[in-house]
TORKE-136707 format. One line per field, with one value per residue: residue number from 1; z negated, x, y negated of N, C-alpha, C in turn. Coordinates in Angstrom, 3 decimals. Each point is the difference from the previous one (the first is absolute). Layout:
TORKE-136707
resi <- NUM; ...
n_w <- Z; ...
n_u <- X; ...
n_v <- Y; ...
ca_w <- Z; ...
ca_u <- X; ...
ca_v <- Y; ...
c_w <- Z; ...
c_u <- X; ...
c_v <- Y; ...
This chain:
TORKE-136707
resi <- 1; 2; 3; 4; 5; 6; 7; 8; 9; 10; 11; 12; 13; 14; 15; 16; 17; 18; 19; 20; 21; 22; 23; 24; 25; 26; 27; 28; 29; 30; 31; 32; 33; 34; 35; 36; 37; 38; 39; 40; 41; 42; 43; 44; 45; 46; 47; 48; 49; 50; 51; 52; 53; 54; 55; 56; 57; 58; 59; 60; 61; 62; 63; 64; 65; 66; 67; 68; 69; 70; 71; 72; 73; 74; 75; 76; 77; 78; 79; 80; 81; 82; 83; 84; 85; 86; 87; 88
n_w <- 0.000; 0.695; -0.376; 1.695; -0.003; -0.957; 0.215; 1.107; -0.479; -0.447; 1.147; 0.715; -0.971; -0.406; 1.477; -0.057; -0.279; 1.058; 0.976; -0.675; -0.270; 1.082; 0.591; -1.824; -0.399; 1.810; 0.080; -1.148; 0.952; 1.100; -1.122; -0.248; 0.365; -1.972; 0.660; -1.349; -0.048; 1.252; -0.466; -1.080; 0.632; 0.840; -1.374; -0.081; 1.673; 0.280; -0.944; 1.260; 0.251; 0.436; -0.717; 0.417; 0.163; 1.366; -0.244; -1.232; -0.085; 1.594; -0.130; -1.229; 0.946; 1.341; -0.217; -0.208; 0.981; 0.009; -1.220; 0.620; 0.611; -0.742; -0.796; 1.320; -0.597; 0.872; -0.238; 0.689; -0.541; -0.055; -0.818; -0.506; -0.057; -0.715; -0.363; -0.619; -0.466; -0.631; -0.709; -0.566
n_u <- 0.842; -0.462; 0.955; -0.522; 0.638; 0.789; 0.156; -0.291; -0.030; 0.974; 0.114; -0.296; 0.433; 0.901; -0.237; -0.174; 0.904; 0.508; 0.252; 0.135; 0.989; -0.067; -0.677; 1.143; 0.959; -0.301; 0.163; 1.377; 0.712; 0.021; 0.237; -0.021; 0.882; 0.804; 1.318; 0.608; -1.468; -0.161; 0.934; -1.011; -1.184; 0.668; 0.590; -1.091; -0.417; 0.445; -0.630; -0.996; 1.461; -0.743; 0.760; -0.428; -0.527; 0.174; 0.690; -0.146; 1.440; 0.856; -0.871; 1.010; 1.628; -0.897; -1.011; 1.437; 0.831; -1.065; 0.422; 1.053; -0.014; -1.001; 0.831; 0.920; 0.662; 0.504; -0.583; -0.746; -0.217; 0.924; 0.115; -0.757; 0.079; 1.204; -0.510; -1.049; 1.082; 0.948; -1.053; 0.157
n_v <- 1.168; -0.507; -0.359; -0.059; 1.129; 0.099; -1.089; 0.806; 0.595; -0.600; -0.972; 0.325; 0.783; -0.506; 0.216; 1.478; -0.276; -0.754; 0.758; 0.967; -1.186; -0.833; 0.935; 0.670; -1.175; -0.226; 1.682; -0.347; -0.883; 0.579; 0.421; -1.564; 0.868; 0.474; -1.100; -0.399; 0.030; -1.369; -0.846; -0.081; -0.754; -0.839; -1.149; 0.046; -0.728; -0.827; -0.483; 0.042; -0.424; 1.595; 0.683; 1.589; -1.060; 0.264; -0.556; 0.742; -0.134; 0.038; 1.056; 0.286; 0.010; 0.231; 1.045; 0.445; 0.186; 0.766; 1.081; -0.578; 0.413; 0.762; 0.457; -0.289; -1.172; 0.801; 1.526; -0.643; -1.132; -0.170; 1.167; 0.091; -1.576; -0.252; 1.149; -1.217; -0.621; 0.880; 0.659; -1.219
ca_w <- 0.000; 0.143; -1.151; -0.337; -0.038; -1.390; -0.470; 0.710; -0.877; -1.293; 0.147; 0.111; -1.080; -0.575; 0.654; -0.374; -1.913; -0.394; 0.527; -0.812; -1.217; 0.453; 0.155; -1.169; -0.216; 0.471; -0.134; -1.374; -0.022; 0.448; -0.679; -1.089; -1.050; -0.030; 0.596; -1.282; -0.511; 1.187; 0.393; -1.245; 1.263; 1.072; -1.079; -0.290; 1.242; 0.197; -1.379; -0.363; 1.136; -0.920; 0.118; 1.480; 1.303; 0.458; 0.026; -1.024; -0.597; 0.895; 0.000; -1.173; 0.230; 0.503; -1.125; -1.061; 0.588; 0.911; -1.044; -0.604; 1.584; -0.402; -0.981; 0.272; -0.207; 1.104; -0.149; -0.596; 1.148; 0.403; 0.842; 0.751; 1.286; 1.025; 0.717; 1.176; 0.981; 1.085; 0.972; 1.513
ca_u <- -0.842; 0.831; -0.353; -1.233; -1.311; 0.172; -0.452; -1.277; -0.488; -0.374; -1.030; -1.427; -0.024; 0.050; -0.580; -0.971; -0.244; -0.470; -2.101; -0.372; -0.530; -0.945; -1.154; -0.432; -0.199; -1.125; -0.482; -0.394; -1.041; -1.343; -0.148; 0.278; 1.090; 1.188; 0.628; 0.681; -0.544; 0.297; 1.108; -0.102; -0.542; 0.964; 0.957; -0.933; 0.091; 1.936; 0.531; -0.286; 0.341; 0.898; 1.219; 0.290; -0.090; 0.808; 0.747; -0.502; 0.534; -0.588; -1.488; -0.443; 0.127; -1.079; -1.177; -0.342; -0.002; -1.114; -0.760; 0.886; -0.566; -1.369; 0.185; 1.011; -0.403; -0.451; -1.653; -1.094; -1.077; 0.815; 0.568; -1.635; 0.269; 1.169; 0.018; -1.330; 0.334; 0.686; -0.855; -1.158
ca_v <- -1.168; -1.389; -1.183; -1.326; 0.327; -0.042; -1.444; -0.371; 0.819; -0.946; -0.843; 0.854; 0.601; -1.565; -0.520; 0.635; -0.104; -1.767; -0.331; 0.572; -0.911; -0.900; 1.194; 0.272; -1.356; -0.018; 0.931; -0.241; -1.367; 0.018; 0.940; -0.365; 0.564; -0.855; 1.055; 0.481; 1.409; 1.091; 0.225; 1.053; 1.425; 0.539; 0.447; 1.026; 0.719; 0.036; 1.462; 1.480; 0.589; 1.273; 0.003; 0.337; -0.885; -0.932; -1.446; -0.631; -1.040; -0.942; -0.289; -0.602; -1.202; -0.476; -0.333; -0.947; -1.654; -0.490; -0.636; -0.785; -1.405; -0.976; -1.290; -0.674; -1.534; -0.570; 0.095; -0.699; -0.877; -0.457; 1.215; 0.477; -0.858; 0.411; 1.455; -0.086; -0.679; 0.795; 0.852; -0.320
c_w <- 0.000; -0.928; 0.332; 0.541; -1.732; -0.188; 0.860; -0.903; -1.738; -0.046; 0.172; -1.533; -0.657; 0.188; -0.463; -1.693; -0.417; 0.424; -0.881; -1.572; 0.597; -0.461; -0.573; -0.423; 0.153; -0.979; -1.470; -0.278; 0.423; -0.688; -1.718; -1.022; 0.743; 1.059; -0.694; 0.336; 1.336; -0.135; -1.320; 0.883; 0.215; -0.441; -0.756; 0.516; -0.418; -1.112; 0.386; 1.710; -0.516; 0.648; 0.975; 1.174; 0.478; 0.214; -1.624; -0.350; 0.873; -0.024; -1.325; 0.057; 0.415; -0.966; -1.113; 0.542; 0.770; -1.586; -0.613; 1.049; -0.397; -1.162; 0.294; -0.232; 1.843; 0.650; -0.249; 1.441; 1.164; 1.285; 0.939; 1.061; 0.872; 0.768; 0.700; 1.577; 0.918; 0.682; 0.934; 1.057
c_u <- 0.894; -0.456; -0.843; -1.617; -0.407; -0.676; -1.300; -0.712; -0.095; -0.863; -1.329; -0.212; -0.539; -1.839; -1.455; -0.002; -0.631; -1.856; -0.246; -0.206; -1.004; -1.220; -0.320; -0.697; -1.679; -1.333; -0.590; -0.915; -1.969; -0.653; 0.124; 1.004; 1.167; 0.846; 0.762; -0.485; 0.620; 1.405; 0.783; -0.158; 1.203; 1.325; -0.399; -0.151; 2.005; 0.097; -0.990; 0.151; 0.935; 1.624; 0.116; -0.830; 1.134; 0.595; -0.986; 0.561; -1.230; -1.311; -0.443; 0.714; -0.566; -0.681; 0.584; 0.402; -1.091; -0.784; 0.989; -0.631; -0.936; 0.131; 0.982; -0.989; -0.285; -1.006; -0.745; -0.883; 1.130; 0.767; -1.347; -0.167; 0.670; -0.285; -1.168; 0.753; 0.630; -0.964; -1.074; 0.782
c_v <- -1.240; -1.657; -0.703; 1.372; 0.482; -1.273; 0.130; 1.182; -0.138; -1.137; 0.888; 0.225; -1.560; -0.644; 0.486; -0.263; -1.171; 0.477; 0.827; -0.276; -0.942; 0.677; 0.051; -1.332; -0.143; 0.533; -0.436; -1.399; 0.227; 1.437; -0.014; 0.600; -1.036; 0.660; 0.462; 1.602; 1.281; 0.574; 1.267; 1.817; 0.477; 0.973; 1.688; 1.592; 0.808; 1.569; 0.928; 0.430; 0.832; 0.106; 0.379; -0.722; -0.164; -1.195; -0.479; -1.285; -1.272; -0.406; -1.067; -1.399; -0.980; -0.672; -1.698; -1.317; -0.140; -1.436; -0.890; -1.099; -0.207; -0.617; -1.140; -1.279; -0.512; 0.421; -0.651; -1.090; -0.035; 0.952; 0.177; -0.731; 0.803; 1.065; -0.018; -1.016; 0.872; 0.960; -0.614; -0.954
């Protein structure tokens, strides 16, 4: 594999984590839960991925920066603009 198809493949990853906190974000706002609570879910989700899964570590890495991004100070009115700006 070559280094910029490595970076064209971390971005994707990156890429899908960010829409995937947006969603949650979304999801918890028009659904009246905290996203505190969502991002509890996710951390949650991470410990009952059994040992023998494959890529366990990774999957739980995931999970928790999905729930570190919803509590990041830059979540919020602000980020939501922003990502409504880039998708339309």
């Amino acid at each position: 594999m070559t280094e910029n198809e490595l970076k064209a493949i971390s971005g994707l990853i990156a890429g899908m984590q960010l829409a995937i906190v947006h969603l949650a974000n979304i999801t918890a706002d028009n659904n009246g839960l905290s996203r505190e609570d969502v991002a509890s879910s996710f951390e949650t989700t991470a410990e009952l991925v059994p040992k023998e899964a494959n890529n366990q570590a990774v999957m739980q890495l995931v999970l928790r920066q999905i729930a570190s991004g919803m509590r990041s100070p830059v979540v919020g009115a602000e980020y939501d603009a922003l990502i409504s700006r880039l998708l339309h």
